[in-house]
N, C-alpha and C positions, 0 to 999 in steps of 0.2 A: 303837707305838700301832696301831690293828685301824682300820682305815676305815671312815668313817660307814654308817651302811644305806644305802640310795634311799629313804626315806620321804622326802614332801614332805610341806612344813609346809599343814596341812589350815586354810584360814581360811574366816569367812563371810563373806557381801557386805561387814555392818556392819564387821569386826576391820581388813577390809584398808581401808575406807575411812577409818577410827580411826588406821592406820598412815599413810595419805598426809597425814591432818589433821597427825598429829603431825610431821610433819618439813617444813611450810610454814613459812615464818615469819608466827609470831601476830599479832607488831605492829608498826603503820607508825609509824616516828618522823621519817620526811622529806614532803613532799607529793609527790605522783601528779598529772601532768595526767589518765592516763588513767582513774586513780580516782575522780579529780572526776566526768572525764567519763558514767562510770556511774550516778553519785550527780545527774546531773543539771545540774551546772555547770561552764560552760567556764570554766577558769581562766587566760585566754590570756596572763596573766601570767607560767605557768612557762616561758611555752615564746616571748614575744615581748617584748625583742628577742630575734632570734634567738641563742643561747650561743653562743661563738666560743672555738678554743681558745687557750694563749698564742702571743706569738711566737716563741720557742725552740723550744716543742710545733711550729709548724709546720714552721720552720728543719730539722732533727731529722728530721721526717717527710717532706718535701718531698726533701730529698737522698737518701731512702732508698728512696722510688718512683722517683728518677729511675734508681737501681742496678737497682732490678727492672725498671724497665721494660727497660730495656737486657736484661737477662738471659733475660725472658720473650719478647723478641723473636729473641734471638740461640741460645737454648739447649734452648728449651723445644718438641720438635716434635711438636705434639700429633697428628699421622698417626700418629706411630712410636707411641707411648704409646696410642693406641687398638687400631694393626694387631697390636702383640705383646702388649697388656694387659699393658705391668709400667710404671714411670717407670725408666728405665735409672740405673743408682749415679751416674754421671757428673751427673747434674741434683741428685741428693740431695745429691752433694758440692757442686756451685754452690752451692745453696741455703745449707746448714751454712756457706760461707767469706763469704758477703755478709751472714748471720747472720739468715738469714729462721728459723729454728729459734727464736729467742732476742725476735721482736720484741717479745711483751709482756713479756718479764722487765725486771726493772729491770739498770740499767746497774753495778749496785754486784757483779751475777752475772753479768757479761757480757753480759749482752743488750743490746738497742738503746733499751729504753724507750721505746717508743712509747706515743703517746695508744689509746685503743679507736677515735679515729676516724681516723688513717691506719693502726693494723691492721685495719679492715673495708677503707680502701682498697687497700688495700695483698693483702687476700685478694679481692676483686672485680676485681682488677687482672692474678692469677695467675687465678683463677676463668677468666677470659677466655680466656687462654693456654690451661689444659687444666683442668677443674673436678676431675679424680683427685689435681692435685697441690692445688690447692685445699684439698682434704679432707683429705689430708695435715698439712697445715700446721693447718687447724683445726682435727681432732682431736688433735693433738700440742697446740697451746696453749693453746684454747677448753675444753676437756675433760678434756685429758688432765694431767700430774702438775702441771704450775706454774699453772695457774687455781689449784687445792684449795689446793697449798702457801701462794700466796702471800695465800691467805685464812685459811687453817684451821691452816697447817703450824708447827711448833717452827723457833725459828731454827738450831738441829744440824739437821733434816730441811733448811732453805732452804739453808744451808751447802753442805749432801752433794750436795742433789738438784740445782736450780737452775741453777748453771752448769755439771753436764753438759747439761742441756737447752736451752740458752742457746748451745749449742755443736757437739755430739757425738753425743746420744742423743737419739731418737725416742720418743714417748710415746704411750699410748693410754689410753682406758679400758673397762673390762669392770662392767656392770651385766647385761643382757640373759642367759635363760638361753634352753635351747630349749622350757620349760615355762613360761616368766616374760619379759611382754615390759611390758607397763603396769600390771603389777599387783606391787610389787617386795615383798608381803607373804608373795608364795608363793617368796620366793627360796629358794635350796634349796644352794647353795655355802654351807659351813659355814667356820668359821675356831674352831679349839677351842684354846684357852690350853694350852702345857704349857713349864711353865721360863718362861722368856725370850722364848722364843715361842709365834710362835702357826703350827698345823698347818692349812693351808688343804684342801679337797677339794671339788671340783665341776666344773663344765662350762660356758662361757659362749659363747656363740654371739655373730655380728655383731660381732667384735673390732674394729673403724676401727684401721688401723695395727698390729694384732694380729699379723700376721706377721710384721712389720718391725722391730715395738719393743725396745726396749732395756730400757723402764720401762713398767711399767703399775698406772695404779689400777685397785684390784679392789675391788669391793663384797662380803661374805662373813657370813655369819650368824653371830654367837659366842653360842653357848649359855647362856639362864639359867642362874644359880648361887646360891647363898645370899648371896655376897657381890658379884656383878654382877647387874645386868637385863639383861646382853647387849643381843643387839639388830644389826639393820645397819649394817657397820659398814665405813668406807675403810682399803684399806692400799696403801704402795708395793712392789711387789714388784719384782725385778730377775727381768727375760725370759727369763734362762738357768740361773733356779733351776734343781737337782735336782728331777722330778717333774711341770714343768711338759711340755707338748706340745702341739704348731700342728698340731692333724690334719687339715685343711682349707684353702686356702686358695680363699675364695668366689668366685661367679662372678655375675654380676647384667646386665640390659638393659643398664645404663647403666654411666661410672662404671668402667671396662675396668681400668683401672690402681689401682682402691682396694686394698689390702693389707688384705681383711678376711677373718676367720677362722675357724673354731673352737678354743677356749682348753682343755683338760682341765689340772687340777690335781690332782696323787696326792701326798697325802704330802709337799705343800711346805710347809718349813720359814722364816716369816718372822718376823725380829726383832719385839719387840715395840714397840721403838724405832720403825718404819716403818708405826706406825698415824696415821692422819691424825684429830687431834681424839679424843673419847672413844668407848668401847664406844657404840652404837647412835644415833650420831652420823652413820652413813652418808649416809640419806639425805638425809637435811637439807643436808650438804657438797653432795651433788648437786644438788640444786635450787638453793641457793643458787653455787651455780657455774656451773649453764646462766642464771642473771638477766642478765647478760652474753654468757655462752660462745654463745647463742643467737644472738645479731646476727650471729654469724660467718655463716649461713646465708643470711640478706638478705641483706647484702653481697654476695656471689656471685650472687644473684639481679639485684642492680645492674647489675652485671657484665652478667650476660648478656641484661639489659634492653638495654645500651648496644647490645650486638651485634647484637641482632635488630632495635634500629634503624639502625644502619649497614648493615647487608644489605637492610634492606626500601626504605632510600632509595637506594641503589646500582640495586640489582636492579627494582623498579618502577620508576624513570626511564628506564632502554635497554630495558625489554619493553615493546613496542608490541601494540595489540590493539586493532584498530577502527579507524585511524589516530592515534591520541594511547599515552600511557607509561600502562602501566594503573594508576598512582598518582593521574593525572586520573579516574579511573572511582571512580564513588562507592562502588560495593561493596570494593573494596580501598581508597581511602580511609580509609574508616572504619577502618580495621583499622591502616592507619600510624597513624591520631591516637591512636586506643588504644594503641600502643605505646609510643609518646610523650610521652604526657599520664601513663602509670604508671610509665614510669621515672623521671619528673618528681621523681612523688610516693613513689617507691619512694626514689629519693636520698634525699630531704627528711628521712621516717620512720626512716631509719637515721641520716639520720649528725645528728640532732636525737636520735636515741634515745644514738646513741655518744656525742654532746658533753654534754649531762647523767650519763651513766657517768662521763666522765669526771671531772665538776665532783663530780661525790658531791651534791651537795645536793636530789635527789629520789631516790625510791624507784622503780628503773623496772621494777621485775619485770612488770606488765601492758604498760606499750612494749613490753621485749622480748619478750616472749610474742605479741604484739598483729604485731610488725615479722617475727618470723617465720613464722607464720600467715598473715599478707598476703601477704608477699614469698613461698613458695613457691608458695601457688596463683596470684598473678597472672605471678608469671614462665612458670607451665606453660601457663599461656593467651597470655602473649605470645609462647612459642614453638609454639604449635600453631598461632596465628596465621601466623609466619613461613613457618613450612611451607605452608600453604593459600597463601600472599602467591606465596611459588615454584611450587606445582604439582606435578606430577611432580618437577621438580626437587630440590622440598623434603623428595621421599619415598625420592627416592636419595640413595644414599651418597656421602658426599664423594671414594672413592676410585675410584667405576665414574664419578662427574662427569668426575674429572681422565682417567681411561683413555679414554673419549670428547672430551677437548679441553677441554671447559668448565674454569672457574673451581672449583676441590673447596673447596665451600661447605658443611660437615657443619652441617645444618640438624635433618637429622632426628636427630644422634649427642647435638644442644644437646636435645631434645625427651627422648629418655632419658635424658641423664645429669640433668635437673630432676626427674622425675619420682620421684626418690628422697626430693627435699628436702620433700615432702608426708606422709613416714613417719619420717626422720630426727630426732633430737631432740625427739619428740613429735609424733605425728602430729594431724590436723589435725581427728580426732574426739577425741582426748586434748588437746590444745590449747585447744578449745571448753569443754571441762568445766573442765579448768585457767584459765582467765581467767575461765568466768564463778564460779568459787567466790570466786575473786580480787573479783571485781565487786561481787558479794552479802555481803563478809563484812561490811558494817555495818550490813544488816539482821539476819547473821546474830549479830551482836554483843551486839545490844539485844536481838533478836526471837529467838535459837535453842532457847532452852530451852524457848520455847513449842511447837516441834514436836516437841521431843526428847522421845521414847516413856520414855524413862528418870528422865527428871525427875519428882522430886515436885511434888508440887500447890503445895505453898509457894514450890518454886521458879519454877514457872508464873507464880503470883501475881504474884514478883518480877522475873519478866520482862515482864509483860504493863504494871507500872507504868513498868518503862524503856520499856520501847515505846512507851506512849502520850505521853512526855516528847519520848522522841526524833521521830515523826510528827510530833507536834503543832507540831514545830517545824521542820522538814523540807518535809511536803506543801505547806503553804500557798507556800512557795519555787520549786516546780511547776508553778504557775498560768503568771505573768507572766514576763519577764527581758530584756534588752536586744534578744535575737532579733526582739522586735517592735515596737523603734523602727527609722525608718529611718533614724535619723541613726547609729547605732550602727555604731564598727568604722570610722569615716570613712578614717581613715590607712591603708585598705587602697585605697582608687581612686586609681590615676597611670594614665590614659590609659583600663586596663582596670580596671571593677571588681570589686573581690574582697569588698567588704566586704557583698553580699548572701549569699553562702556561708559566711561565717563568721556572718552573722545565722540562716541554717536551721541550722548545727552547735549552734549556740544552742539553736535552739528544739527539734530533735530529739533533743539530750543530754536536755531535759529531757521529752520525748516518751516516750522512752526507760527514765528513770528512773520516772516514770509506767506503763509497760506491764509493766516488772521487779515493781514492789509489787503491782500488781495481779496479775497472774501468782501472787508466794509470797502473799497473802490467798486466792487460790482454789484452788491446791492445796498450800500448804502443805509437808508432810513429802513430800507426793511430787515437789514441785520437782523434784529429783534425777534422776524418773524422766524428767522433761520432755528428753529431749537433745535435740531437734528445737529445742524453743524456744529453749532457752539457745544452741546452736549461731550461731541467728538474732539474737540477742541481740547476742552478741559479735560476728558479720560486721560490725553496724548501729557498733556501738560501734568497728570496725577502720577501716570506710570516714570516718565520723565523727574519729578521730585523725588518718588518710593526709588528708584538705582541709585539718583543723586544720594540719599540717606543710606542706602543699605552699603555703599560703597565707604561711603564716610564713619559707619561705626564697626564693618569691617577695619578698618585700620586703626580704630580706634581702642578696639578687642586686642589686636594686634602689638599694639606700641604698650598694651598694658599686661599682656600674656595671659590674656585671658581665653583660653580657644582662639587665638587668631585664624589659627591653619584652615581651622574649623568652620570660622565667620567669613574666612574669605570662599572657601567651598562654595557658604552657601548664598554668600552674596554674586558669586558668578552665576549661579544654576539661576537665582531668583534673575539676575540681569536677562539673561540669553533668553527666560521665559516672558518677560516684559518685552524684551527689541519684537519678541513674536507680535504680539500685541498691538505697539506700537506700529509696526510695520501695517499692521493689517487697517489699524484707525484712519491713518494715512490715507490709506485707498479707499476708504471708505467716506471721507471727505468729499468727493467727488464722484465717486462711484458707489451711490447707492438710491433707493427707490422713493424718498422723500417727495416727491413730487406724487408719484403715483399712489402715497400714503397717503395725500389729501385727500384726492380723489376719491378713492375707496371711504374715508371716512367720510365726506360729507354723502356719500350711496349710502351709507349705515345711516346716517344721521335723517336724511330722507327718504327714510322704508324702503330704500331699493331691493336692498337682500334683506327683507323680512322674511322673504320665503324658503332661508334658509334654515331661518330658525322653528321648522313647521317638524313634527315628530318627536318633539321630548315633551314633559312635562316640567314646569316650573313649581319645585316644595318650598320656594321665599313665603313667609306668610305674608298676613296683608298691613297695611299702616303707607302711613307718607315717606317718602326716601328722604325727607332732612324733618327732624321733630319741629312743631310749633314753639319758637324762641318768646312769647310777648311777655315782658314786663307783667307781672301780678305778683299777689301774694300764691307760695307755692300749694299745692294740690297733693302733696306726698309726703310720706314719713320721712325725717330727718333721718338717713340711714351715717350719718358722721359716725366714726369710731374711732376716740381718740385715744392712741398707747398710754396706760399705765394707770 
């Protein structure tokens, strides 16, 4: 067979957003807290009492952090793994023999069968140790071939695949092209049926584990047909096909030891047995596999919440400044309680998100969207924090600390390696748009035909009478709601009370829900365009979930005497630091310079203030801002390194 052209598939705004529509799932058949929470109502039902998991589940889990912890203290030397940027085989192999490769597989393919919430502990745990092998391990499970499988996959594919993974091989996955990074309509890696199988060709960029892997899912285009619709589609391929080639292996700020790639495939030949689900089935497996695979992310963020609060209570208590530990000086204060008040609430939101994964009995694709979103941007703040807390210190490396005597405190190596997790798995302006369609689809349920440019008028008609069924009985629910008695939420006050924070999450859910409708009544079909707003939308509705959890495993610490006194402290101080927040997004809704952002930006976009940029020199070298992707055999050394 002759290889594809380099034509990329040529879409419009509307086809690809027709493409992301179609591989969402359409409909909720479990309940959402944080769906309520959009729609206006806190349901504090889903989520209080707090889930617990069973006791086997913990038994199971418990013994299996204690193995890692051991290992990650004893094995894991995160100097060495940043100063030579690889994880040396010897840790890959620890990991594979304690069966860290295998944690979420079920135990009937060798793995360990863990819950979702001791494998986020259990990755916040390593996360700590060195966050490269972190990544490691969650793109192998979170992403990579046994999430798909053990959702989407044939039992012959769970058979074959599974407990190599579970044991031996390394996994990744390949979506990303270097033309295609959130837009997966313009994918351009083709996969053409011929026999038995199918002929893959293309290029995929930002491999996670791409180097390393043994297995990788690939996402690949297979051509309409008279007897297929084709479409995007998953397949497994094995790493050492004929055709395949590692022509890169990446280099990034942060993150030194990630084994990420560029992927070229010429001419590789894959069963057709090794398709995951049906022809254009792809992306759907994706997303329906990041509704989980996502929390991997917080988790680690946990992680190194915990850290930057162990260094900033270590390290503020023995620096003296003025005669007192500069922890007593208000301006660093503030900044421990914010540290502490968010990992609070950062625990809560994850392993509340993980223990509902677990149980199945809600739908948590907006938690995890909502918990990953949070949890990257407030971990990058709570370590830009830690750094400011150190000084100088926090801006030197942990290995010029140690050559000088001090403590090598890599303070500022935790500041790179987060600042990944804000573009990882959806970045944090795709994430915005992703929750709030998420948010919106039950207005867009009832009400979307009414903007939809394509609809007939009869269909208008017949939306505008759902709509008015659905309003009419909706709005009036907007007005009032428990948020404004006080007596409401009583069983949250033991000493401290909580139960005025969960009366404003009340009232602001449905604040909230109120400023969304009014919002799509005034502009309508251009919603869409609105990203600022929705942006804002969704922060209001994330800090709104993070009280809603931090208040619920406060009580939950509480009723188990675990630190209650303690959980509740700090689930006030995290509260009262979110209402700030919240308050301020509020007004910012309406009151802010979006408009005059276009503006300016399309002046950038047509050389207006060129002349701004007149007096520096530019040290970018030369080359094309996105690589040439075409279809051929590759031009570069196979740099693969596969463990062991």
């Amino acid at each position: 067979m002759s290889a594809p052209t380099a034509k990329k598939p040529t879409v419009t705004e509307r086809e690809a957003r027709q493409v992301a529509e179609a591989a969402r799932e359409q409909d909720w058949r479990k309940p959402s807290f944080a769906k309520e929470l959009f729609l206006g109502r806190l349901r504090l039902d889903l989520i209080h009492p707090h889930p617990l998991p069973a006791d086997e589940d913990v038994q199971r889990g418990e013994e299996f952090l204690a193995r890692l912890h051991e290992f990650c203290e004893t094995k894991i030397d995160s100097a060495l793994i940043e100063r030579e940027a690889r994880i040396p085989d010897e840790v890959i192999a620890g990991l594979k023999e304690i069966g860290a490769l295998g944690m979420k597989i079920d135990t009937k393919y060798g793995g360990l069968g863990l819950t979702q919430v001791y494998y986020n502990r259990a990755l916040s745990l390593v996360g700590s140790a060195n966050p490269a092998v972190g990544a490691l391990l969650s793109a192998h499970q979170s992403i990579g071939v046994p999430q798909p499988l053990k959702i989407f996959g044939t039992q012959q594919q769970k058979d074959a695949f599974l407990p190599r993974c579970a044991r031996t091989d390394i996994s990744a996955f390949l979506l990303t092209e270097p033309d295609v990074g959130s837009d997966p309509a313009r994918l351009a890696t083709t996969a053409v049926p011929d026999g038995d199988d199918y002929v893959l060709d293309g290029v995929k960029l930002w491999t996670t584990n791409g180097v390393v892997a043994d297995l990788l899912v690939v996402m690949a285009r297979v051509p309409r047909t008279e007897d297929s619709k084709g479409g995007i589609t998953a397949f497994v391929v094995e790493a050492d096909s004929p055709g395949i080639t590692v022509e890169n292996r990446n280099a990034f700020m942060g993150l030194r030891g990630i084994e990420n790639g560029v992927t070229r495939f010429h001419q590789v030949r894959v069963p057709a047995a090794n398709r995951i689900g049906a022809e254009g089935a792809g992306l759907k497996i994706a997303l329906t596999t990041l509704n989980t695979g996502r929390l991997s992310l917080p988790a680690m963020c946990v992680g190194a919440g915990k850290w930057c609060l162990k260094i900033a209570r270590e390290w503020s208590a023995v620096r003296e400044q003025w005669g007192k530990p500069v922890a007593l000086h208000e301006a660093v204060g503030s900044k421990i309680s914010f540290i502490a008040a968010t990992t609070f609430a950062l625990e809560a939101v994850v392993d509340l998100s993980s223990q509902m994964a677990d149980e199945n009995r809600n739908d948590i694709r907006i938690e995890a969207a909502l918990a990953k979103l949070y949890g990257s941007e407030m971990a990058c703040l709570m370590a830009d924090e830690l750094v400011q807390i150190r000084g100088g210190r926090g801006f030197e490396t942990a290995e010029s600390l140690a050559a000088r005597g001090e403590r090598a405190v890599p303070a500022e190596q935790l500041l790179r390696d987060l600042r990944i997790n804000r573009i990882f798995e959806g970045s944090t302006e795709i994430m915005h748009l992703l929750i709030a369609r998420e948010a919106v689809d039950a207005h867009l349920s009832v009400a979307g035909d009414l903007i939809d440019p394509d609809k007939s008028l009869q269909d208008k008609a017949r939306a505008g009478a759902n709509a008015g069924v659905f309003y009419a009985k909706w709005l009036p629910k907007l007005v009032a709601g428990p948020g404004q008695l006080p007596t409401s939420y009583g069983d949250f006050k033991h000493g401290v009370d909580l139960a005025p924070h969960l009366r404003y999450v009340e009232r602001h859910a449905r604040k909230l829900a109120r400023s969304t409708f009014y919002a799509m009544s005034r502009w309508q079909g251009r919603m869409e365009t609105k990203q600022g707003f929705l942006g804002r939308v969704v922060d209001i509705g994330a800090e709104l979930f993070a009280m809603s959890a931090a208040c619920v495993r406060a009580e939950l610490l509480r009723r188990q005497g675990d630190h209650g006194r303690e959980a509740y402290l700090l689930a006030d101080a995290f509260c009262r630091q979110a209402r700030i927040r919240v308050d301020e997004l509020f007004t910012r809704l309406w009151s802010n310079t979006d408009d005059l952002d276009r503006k300016v930006v399309k002046g950038v976009l047509g050389g207006s203030f060129e002349w701004l940029e007149r007096g520096i020199v530019d040290p970018s070298g030369e080359g094309p801002w996105i690589a040439d992707a075409t279809p051929g055999p590759s031009q570069h050394e196979n740099v693969r390194r596969p463990f062991g």
